[in-house]
C-alpha beads as a LAMMPS data file, in Angstrom:
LAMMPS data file: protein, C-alpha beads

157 atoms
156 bonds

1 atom types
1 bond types

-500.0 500.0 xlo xhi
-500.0 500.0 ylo yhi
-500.0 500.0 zlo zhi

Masses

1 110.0

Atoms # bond

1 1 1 90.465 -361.170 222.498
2 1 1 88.467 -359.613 225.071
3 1 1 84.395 -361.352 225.558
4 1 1 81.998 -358.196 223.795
5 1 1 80.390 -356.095 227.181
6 1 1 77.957 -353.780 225.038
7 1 1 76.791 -352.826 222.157
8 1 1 76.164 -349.509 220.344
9 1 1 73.262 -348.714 218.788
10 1 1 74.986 -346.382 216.331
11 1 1 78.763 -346.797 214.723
12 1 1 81.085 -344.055 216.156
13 1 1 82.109 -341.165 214.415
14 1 1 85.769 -341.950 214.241
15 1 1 88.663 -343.289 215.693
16 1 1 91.336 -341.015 216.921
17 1 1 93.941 -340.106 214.435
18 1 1 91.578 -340.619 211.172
19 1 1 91.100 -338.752 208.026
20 1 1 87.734 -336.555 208.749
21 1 1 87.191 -335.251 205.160
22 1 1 88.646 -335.742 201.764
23 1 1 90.510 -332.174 201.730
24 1 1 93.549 -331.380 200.735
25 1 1 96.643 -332.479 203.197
26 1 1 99.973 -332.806 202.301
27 1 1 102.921 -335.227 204.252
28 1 1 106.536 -333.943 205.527
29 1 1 109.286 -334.342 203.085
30 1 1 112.435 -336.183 204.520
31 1 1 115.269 -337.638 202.862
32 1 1 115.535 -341.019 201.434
33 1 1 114.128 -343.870 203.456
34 1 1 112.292 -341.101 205.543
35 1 1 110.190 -341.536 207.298
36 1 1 110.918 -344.009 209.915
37 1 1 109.573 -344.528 213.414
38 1 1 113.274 -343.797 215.587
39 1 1 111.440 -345.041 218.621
40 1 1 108.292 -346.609 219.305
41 1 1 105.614 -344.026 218.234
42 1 1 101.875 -343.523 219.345
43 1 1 99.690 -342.940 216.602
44 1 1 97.214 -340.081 216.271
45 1 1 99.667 -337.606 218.158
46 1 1 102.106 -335.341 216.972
47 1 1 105.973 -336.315 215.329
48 1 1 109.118 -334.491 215.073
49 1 1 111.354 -335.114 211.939
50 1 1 114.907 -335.166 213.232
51 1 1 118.116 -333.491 212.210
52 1 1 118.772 -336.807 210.060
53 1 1 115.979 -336.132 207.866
54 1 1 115.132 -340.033 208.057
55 1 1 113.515 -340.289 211.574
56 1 1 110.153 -339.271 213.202
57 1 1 110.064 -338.842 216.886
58 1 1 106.964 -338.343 219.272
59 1 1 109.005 -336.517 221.394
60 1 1 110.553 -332.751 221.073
61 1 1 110.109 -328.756 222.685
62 1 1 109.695 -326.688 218.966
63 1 1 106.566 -327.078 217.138
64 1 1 105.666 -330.399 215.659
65 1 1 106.336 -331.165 212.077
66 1 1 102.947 -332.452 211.370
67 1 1 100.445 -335.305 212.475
68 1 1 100.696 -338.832 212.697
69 1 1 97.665 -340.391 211.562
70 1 1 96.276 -344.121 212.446
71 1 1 97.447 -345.653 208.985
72 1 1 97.338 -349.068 209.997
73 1 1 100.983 -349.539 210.131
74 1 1 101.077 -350.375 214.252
75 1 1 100.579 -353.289 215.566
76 1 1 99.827 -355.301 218.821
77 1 1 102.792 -355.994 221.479
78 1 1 100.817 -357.086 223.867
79 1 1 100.242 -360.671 224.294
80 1 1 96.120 -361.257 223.473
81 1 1 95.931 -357.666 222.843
82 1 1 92.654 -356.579 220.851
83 1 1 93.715 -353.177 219.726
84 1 1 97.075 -350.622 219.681
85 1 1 97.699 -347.500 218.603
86 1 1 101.430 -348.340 218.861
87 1 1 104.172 -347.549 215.890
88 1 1 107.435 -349.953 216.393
89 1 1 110.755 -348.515 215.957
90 1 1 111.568 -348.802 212.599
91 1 1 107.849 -348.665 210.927
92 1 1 107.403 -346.677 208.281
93 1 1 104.944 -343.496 209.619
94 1 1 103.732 -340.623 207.877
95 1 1 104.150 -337.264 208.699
96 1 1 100.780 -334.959 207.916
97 1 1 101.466 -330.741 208.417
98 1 1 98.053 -330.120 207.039
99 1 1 94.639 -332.092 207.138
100 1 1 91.828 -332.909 209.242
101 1 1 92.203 -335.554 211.539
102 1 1 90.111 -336.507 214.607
103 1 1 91.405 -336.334 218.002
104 1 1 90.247 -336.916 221.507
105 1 1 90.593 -333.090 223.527
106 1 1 92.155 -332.650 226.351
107 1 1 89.700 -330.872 227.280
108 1 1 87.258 -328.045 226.426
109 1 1 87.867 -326.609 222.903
110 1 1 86.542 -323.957 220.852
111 1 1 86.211 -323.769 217.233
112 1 1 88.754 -321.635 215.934
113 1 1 91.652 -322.516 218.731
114 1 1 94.714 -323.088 218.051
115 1 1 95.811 -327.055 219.374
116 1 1 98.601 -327.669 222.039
117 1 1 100.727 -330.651 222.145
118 1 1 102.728 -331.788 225.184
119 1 1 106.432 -332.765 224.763
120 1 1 105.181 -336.446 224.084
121 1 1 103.190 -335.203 220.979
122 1 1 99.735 -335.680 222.583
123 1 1 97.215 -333.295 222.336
124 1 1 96.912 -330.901 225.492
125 1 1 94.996 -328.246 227.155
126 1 1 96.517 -324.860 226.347
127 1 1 97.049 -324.125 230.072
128 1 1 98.750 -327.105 230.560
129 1 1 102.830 -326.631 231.758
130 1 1 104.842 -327.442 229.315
131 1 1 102.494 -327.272 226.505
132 1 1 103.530 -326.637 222.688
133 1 1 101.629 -324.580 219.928
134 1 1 101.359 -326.804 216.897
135 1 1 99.988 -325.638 213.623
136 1 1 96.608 -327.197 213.804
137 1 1 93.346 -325.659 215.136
138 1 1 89.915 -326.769 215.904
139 1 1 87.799 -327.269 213.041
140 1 1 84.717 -328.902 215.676
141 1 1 84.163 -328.191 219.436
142 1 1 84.692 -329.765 222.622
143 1 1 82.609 -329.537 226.080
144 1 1 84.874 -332.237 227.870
145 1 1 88.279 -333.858 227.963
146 1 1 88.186 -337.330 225.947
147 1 1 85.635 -336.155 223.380
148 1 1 86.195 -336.859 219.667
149 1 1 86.681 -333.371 217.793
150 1 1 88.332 -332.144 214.676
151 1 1 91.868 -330.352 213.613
152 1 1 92.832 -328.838 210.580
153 1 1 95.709 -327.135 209.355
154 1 1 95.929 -325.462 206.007
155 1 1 98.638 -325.865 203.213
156 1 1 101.644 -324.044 203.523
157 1 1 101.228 -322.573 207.109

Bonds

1 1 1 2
2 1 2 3
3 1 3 4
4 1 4 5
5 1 5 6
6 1 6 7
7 1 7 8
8 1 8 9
9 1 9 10
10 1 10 11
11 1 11 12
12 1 12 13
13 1 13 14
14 1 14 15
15 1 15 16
16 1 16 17
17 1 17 18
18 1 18 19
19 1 19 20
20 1 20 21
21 1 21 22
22 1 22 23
23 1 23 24
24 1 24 25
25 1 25 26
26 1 26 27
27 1 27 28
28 1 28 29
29 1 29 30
30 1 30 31
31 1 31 32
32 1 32 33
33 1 33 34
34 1 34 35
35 1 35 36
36 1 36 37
37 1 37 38
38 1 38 39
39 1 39 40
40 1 40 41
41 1 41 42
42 1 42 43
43 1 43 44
44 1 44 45
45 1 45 46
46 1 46 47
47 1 47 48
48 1 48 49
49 1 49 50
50 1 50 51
51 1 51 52
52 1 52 53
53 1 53 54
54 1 54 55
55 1 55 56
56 1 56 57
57 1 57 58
58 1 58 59
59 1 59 60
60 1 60 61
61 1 61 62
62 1 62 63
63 1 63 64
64 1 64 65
65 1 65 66
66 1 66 67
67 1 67 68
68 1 68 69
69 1 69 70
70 1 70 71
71 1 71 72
72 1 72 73
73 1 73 74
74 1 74 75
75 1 75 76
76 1 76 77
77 1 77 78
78 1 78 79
79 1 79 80
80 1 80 81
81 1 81 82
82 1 82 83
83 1 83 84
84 1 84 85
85 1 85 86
86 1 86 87
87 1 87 88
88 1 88 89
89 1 89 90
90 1 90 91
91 1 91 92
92 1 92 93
93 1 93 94
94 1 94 95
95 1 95 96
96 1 96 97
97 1 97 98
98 1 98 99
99 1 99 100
100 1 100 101
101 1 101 102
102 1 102 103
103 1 103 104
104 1 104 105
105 1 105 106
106 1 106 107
107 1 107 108
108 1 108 109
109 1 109 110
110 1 110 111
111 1 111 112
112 1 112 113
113 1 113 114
114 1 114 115
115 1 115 116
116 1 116 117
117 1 117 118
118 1 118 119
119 1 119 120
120 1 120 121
121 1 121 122
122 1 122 123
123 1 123 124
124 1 124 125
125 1 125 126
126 1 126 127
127 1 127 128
128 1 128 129
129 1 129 130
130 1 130 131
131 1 131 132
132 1 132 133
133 1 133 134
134 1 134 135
135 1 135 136
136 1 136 137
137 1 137 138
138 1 138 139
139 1 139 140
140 1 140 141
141 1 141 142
142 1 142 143
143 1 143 144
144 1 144 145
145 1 145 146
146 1 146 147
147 1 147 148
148 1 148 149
149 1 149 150
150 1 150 151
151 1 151 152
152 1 152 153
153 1 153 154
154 1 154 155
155 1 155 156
156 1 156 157
């Protein structure tokens, strides 16, 4: 573990791919055993159920099935690692299509926006190449790239 550098005055608001209310949000349904990490996933990015019904990707071109929160099921590869936001193949993950979760933008966002993904399932700018329209928008603004905001997506959309 890494010697402490600082200390904040005040605890943050959230870590990237929490809960950020007690709303309603529902999970993907998938077949049995479903749903399983069919790679090595990032938490608190965006997932892909595959054809199998059984396996959750972080990688694909459509629009996302849903969310992948930080639900403490990663853990720490790296040798004297302090943190990880890293899903082994094989973990069990959970698929969110509605919620509010926190993020980190990519960079400026308005209220009201809709939020791009990029083909690894991390958020993106809207102008970025590539980029994919997922069902979530911003529920909080952003001036910056890296700051924490907050996406929602309603039931059944």
């Amino acid at each position: 573990m890494s010697f402490q550098t600082h200390m904040n005055i005040d605890p943050p608001q959230a870590w990237p791919g929490d809960f950020a209310s007690t709303n309603p949000r529902y999970t993907t349904i998938g077949g049995e055993g479903a749903c399983r990490a069919g790679a090595a996933l990032t938490a608190a990015t965006f997932g892909w159920l595959q054809s199998d019904g059984v396996t959750v990707l972080n990688s694909g071109t459509t629009t996302p099935d849903g969310f992948i929160r930080r639900g403490g099921q990663g853990n720490i590869p790296n040798y004297l690692g302090n943190s990880s936001m890293s899903i082994p193949k094989g973990f069990m993950v959970t698929v969110f299509p509605s919620g509010d979760f926190w993020v980190k933008s990519a960079g400026a966002a308005t209220r009201g926006a809709s939020v791009y993904c990029d083909g690894t399932g991390a958020i993106a700018d809207s102008a970025a190449t590539g980029a994919i329209k997922t069902n979530f928008i911003y529920a909080t603004a952003a001036t910056a790239a890296g700051e924490m905001v907050v996406i929602t997506a309603k039931p059944g959309v």
